[in-house]
Legacy VTK file of the C-alpha trace (Angstrom):
# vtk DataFile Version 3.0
C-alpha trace
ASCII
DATASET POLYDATA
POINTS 100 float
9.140 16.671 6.401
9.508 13.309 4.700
11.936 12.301 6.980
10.019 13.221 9.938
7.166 11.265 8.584
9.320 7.800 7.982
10.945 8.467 11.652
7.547 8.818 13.022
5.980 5.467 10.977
9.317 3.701 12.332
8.252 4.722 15.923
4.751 3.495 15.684
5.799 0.530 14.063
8.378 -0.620 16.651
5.248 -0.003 19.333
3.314 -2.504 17.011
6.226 -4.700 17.834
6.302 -4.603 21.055
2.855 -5.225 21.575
3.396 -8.565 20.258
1.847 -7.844 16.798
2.803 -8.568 13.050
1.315 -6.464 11.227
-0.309 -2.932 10.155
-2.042 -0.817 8.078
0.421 1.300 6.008
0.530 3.817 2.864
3.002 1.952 0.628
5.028 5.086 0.781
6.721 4.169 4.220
6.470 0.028 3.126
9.296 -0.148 1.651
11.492 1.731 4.539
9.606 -0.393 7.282
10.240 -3.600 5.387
14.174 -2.816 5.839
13.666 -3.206 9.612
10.896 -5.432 10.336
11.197 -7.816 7.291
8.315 -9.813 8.539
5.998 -7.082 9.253
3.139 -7.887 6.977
1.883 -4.975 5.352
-1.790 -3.762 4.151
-1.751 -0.769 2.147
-5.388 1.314 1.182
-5.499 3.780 -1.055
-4.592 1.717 -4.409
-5.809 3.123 -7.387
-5.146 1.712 -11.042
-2.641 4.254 -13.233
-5.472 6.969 -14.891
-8.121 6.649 -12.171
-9.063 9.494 -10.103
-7.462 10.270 -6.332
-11.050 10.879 -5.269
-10.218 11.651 -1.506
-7.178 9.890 -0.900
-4.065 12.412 -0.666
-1.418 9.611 -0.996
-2.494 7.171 -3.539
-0.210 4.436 -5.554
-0.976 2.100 -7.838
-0.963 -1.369 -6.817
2.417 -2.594 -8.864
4.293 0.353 -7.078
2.534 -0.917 -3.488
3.243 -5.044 -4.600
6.151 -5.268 -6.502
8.164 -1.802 -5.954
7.801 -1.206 -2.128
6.706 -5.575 -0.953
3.603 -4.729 0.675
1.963 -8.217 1.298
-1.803 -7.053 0.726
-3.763 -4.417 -0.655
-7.361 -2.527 -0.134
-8.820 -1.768 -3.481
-12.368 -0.739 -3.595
-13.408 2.121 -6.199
-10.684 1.447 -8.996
-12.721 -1.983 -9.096
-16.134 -1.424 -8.869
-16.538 1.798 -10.795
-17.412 0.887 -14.086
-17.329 -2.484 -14.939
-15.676 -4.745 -12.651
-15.141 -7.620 -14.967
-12.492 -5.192 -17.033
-11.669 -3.216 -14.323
-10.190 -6.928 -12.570
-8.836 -7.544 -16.057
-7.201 -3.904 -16.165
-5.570 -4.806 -12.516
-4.228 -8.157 -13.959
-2.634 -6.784 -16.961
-1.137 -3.867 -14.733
0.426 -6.178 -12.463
1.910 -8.002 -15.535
4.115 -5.285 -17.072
LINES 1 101
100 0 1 2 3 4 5 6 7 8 9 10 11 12 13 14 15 16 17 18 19 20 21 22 23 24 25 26 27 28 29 30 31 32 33 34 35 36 37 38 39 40 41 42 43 44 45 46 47 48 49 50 51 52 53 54 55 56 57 58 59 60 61 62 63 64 65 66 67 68 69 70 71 72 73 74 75 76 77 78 79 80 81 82 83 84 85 86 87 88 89 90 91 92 93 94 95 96 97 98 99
């Protein structure tokens, strides 16, 4: 299955290609195997959630150190890791996470 899954993120992504564009919208799962091919791809990746913090509805979550430093995604989309609670520690929390 997985390897059906990178095949079929490698298709789409050589379509983005060819359409002239440079980037997408990817799970950081597949990053790091489209980043082998299309080095200068850049790379947004939802569904980043800080270690502890609940899945909520997203199936295929990371946090953001494995999406940034681990699999080279050049941007994430954080939204309820931050704003739950309080957002001042929650953006401290992220800093210190990214600093291990």
């Amino acid at each position: 299955h997985t390897k059906n899954l990178e095949q079929l993120v490698l298709k789409q992504v050589s379509l983005i290609k060819k359409a002239g564009l440079h980037g997408a919208v990817l799970s950081a799962k597949e990053a790091k195997i489209v980043k082998k091919k299309y080095k200068n791809l850049f790379i947004v990746t939802p569904g980043i959630r800080l270690p502890g913090d609940n899945n909520d509805d997203q199936a295929r979550v990371v946090t953001p150190f494995e999406a940034l430093i681990k699999n080279k995604v050049n941007a994430i989309v954080m939204g309820r890791s931050l704003i739950r609670g309080n957002i001042k520690n929650n953006i401290k929390k992220l800093i210190d996470h990214l600093h291990k």
